[in-house]
Rosetta silent file (secondary structure, phi, psi, omega in degrees, C-alpha in Angstrom):
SEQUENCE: XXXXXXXXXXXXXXXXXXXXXXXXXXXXXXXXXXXXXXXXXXXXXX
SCORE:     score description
SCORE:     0.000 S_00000001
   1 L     0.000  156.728  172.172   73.891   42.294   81.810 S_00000001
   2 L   151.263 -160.931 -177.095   77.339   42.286   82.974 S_00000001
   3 L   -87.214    2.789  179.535   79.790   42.877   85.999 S_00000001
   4 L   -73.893  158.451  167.071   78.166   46.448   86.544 S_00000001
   5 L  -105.027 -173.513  173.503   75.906   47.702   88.662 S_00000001
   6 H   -73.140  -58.022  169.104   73.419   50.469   87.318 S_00000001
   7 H   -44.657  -12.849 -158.637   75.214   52.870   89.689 S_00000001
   8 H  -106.775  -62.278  170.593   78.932   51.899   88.288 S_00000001
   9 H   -24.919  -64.933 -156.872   77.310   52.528   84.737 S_00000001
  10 H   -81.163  -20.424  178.390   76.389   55.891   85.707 S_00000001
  11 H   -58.489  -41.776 -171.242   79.655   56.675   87.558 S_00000001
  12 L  -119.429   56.857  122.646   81.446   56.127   84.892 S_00000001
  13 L   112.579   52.042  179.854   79.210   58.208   82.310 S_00000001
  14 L   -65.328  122.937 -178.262   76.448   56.014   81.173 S_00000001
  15 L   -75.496  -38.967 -168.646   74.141   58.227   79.276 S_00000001
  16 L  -126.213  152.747  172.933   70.773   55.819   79.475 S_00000001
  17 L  -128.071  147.777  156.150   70.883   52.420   82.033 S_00000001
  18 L  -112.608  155.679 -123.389   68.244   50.062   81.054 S_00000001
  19 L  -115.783  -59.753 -162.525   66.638   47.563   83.765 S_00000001
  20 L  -169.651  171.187 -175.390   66.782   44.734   80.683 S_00000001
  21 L   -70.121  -10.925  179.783   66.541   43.920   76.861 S_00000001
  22 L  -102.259   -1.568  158.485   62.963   44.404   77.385 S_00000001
  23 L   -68.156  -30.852  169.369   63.132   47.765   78.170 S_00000001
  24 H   -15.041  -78.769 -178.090   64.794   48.309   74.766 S_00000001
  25 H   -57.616  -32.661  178.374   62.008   49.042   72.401 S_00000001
  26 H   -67.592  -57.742 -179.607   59.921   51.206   74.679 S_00000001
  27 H   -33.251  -60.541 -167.618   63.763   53.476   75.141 S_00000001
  28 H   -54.827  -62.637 -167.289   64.146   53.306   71.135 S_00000001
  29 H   -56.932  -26.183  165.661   60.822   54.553   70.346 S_00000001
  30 H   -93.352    0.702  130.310   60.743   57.458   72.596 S_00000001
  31 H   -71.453  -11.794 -170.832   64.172   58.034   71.378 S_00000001
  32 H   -77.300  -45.392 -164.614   63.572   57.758   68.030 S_00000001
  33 L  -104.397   39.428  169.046   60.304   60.292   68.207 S_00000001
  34 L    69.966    7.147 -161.340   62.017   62.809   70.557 S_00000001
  35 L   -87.445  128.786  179.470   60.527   62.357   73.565 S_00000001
  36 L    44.805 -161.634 -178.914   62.191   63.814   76.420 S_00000001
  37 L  -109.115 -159.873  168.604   66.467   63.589   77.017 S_00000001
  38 H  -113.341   13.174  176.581   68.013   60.611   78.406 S_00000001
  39 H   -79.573  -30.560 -142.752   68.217   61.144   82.175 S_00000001
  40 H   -90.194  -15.638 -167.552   63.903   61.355   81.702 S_00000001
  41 H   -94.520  -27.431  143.345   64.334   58.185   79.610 S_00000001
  42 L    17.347   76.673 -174.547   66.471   56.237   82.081 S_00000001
  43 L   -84.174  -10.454  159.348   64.542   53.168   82.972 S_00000001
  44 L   -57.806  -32.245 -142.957   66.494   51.998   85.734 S_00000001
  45 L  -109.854  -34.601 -176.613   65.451   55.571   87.409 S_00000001
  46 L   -82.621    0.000    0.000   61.879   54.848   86.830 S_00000001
């Protein structure tokens, strides 16, 4: 949440955007076990 958009985020050099707090846990766990970088984890993008 905030006055951003997802796009403004990325403009100014957001590595991961999330959708919501409920995307959270799925992002940690496939950062946590290595899976993929973060534009593939990027859940806004998905």
């Amino acid at each position: 949440s905030g006055p951003c958009d997802a796009d403004e985020l990325r403009a100014a050099g957001a590595d991961v955007v999330l959708t919501g707090l409920t995307d959270f846990p799925r992002w940690l766990a496939a950062y946590r076990d290595g899976e993929g970088d973060a534009e593939a984890l990027d859940a806004a993008r998905a």
